[in-house]
N, C-alpha and C positions, 0 to 999 in steps of 0.2 A: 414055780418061779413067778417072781408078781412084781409091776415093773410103777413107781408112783411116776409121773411127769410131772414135770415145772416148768500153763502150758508152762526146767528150769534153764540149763545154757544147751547150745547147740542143737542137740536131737530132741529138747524137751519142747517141741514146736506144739500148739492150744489147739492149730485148727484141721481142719479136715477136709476132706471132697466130700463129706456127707454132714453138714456142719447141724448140729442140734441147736431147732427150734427153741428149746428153754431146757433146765436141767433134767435130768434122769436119777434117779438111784436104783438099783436095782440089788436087792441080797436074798442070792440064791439058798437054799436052803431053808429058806422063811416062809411060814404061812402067808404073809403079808409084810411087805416092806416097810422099813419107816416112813411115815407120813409127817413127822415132827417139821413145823412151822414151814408146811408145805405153801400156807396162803399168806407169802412175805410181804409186807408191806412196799415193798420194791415193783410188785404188778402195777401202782397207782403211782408214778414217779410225779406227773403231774400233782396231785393233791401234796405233794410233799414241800413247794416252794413256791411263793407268789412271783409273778411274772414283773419282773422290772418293767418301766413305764417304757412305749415304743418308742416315745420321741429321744430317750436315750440309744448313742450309737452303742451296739451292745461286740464288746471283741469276737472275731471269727476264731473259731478254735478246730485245732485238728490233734485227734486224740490216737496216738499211736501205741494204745497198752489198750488191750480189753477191759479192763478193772477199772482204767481212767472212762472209758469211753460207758461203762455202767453209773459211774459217777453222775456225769453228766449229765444222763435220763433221770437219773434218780434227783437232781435238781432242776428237772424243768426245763435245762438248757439247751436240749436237743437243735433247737429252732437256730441254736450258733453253732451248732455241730457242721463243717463243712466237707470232712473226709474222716475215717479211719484208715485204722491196718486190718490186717487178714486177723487178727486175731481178735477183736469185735466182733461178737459172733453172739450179743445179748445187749438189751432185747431184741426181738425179730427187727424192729426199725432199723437197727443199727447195721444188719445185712444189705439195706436199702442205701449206703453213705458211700460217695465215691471214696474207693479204697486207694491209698496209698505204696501199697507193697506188707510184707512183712517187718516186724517190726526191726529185726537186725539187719535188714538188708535194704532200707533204705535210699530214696533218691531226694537228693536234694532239690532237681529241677521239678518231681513228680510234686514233693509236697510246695514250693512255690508257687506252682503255678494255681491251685486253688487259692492264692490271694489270703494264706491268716495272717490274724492277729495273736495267736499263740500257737505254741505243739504243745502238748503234754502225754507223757508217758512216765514210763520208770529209768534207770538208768543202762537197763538192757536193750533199750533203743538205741540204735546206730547205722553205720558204721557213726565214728568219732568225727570222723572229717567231714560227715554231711551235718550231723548238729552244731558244729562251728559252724558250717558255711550258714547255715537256716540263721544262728545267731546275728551271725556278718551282715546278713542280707535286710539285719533290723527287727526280725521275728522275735517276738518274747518266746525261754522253751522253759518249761518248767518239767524236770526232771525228776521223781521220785524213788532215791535208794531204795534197792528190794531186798529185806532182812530179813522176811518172809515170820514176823511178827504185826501184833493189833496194832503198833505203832505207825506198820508202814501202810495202814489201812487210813489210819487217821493222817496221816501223814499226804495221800492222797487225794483224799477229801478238802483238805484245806489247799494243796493245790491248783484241784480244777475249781475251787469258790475263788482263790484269787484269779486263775486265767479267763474265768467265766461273768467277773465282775457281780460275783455274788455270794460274800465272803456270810451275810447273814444266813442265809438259807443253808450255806454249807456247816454252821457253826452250830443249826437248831439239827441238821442231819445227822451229824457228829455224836449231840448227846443221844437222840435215838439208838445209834447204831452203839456207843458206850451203855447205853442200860441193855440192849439185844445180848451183848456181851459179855458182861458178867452174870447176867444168868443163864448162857447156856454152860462159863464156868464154872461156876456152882451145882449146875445139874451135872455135870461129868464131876467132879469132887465130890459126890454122894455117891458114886457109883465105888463100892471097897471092894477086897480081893484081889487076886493075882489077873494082873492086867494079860489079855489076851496079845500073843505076838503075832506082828501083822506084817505081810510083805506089799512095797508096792512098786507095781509091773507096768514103764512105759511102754506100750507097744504098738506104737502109732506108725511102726517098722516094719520090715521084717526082719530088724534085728532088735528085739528087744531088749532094755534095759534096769536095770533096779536101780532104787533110789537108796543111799547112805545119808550119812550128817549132813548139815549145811545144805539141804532143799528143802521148798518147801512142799511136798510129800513127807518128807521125815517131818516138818513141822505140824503138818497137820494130822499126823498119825498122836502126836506129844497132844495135843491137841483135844483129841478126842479120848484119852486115855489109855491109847496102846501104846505098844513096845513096839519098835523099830526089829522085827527080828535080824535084822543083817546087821545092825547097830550092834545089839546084844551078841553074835558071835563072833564077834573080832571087828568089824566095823572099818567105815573108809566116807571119805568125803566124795558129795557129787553123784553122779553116775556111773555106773558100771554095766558092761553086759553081761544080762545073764546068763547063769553057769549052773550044772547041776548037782555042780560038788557044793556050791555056795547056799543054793535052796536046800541039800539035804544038811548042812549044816546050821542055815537056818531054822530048821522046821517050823514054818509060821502054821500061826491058825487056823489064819484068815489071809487070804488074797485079795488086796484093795488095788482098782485098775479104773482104767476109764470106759465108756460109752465110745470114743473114738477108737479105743483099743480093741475093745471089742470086733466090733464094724472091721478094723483093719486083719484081724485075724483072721475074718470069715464066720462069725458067730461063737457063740460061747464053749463049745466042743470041742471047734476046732483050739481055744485057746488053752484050752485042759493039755489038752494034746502036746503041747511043748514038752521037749525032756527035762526031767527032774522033779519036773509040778508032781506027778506020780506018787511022788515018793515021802511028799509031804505030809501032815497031818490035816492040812487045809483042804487036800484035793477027796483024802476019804470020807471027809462031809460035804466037800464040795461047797465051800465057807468060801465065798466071794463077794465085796460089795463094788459096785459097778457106779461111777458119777461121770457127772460131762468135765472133762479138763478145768474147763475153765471155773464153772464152777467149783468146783473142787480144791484146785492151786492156782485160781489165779488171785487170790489174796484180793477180789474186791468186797464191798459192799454186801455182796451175799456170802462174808465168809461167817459171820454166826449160824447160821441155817446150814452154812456146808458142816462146820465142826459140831452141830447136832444130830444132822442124818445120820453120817458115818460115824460116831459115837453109839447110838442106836441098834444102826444096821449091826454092827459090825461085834457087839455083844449079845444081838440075838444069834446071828449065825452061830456064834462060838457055843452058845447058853447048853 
């Protein structure tokens, strides 16, 4: 085992009591993990946008989505950063940012009183009645639908460049991150053959859950060129908990999980150890690739580099 270093509704919470420093991958069964575009351009956010002039008042922003509040570093803008949510958990800075609560369990008085001039997150921020009242109260919010495609990445970005008053910076970030993205497409569409079936395992619980259609787990499994094995045997939207009628009728390959799940289970044994995994094809290799939440599904900035790793990882283990 060889490990490189670098959250969707209700239970599918990003963060942890053991929150990671920067990403993980981890794929068991491998001489050596993917290392693929380990050294992301995203370590250097500074070099990435010129600093507007000081004597311009620059808007206070409070970023209640992880992905947003990655954004933000990744434009230089940290210095207008006033607060996050718990699920901010990259870069290490961003653990340093008076936290506002969770991103769906919101207070209207917690995020007023840090004094912004914008929120921004996605539209899984709420409750509903505190984003009106933040609106009411005069606050700009900029909201981005999560469709758990490149769009809603770009979609982001432009965004936090309009909440951050740095619409240029955001727009030369944008093509960056569009050319990052079609060729890590391109390298998975060279990849031919019978696509490996992949299960993946919230279990940030101790109940845990598998993902179907319509998350983005399932989209970043399409992603990286796997099959959805729960998809493929009969299939269902959202989440579900797991069953072990459901994983032996899955028979996935590979088990893709997170770094927090990990950690919550008690280590990687104990997470073998669930019923059903047994009985898989994935557990007689012992075919696991292991990423941080966030990095992984939270659909920011570093989602090129996430749908390379686990792309990667996740056709060595099977190989």
């Amino acid at each position: 085992m060889t490990t490189a270093h670098n959250k969707d509704k209700g239970s599918h919470d990003l963060t942890s009591s053991h929150a990671p420093a920067a990403r993980r991958v981890t794929a068991f069964s491998l001489p050596v993990a993917s290392a693929a575009c380990a050294a992301s351009s995203l370590s250097a956010p500074a070099a990435w946008a010129q600093t507007p002039p000081m004597a311009q008042k620059l808007p206070r922003i409070v970023s209640v989505s992880g992905s947003t509040t990655e954004i933000v570093y990744a434009l230089g803008a940290e210095q207008q950063l006033v607060g996050t949510d718990t699920t901010s958990l990259f870069p290490l800075a961003a653990l340093q940012t008076p936290k506002v609560g969770y991103m769906r369990q919101l207070s209207a008085e917690g995020l007023l009183s840090l004094k912004p001039d914008a929120v921004i997150g996605t539209t899984e921020a709420g409750p509903t009645v505190v984003m009106d009242q933040i609106r009411s109260a005069g606050v700009r919010v900029e909201l981005v639908e999560a469709d758990h495609s490149w769009a809603e990445v770009q979609r982001k970005v432009a965004a936090v460049g309009r909440a951050t008053a740095r619409m240029s910076q955001a727009a030369a970030l944008q093509a960056r991150l569009d050319a990052q993205w079609a060729e890590v497409l391109a390298s998975v569409a060279r990849k031919t053959g019978r696509k490996p079936k992949a299960t993946f395992i919230l279990s940030h619980s101790a109940s845990p859950q598998v993902a179907g259609a319509q998350t983005a787990a399932h989209a970043m499994l399409g992603f990286a060129g796997l099959a959805n094995a729960l998809v493929s045997a009969g299939g269902f939207n959202g989440y579900r908990p797991m069953t072990s009628g459901a994983l032996v009728a899955a028979a996935p390959d590979v088990i893709v999980t997170t770094t927090q799940g990990i950690e919550a289970s008690g280590g990687v044994d104990k997470f073998w150890s669930r019923p059903g995994l047994e009985l898989t094809p994935a557990y007689q290799r012992r075919s696991l690739v292991v990423l941080d939440a966030l990095y992984l599904i939270g659909f920011g900035p570093r989602l090129p580099q996430a749908v390379s790793e686990l792309h990667q990882a996740a056709f060595k283990a099977t190989a």
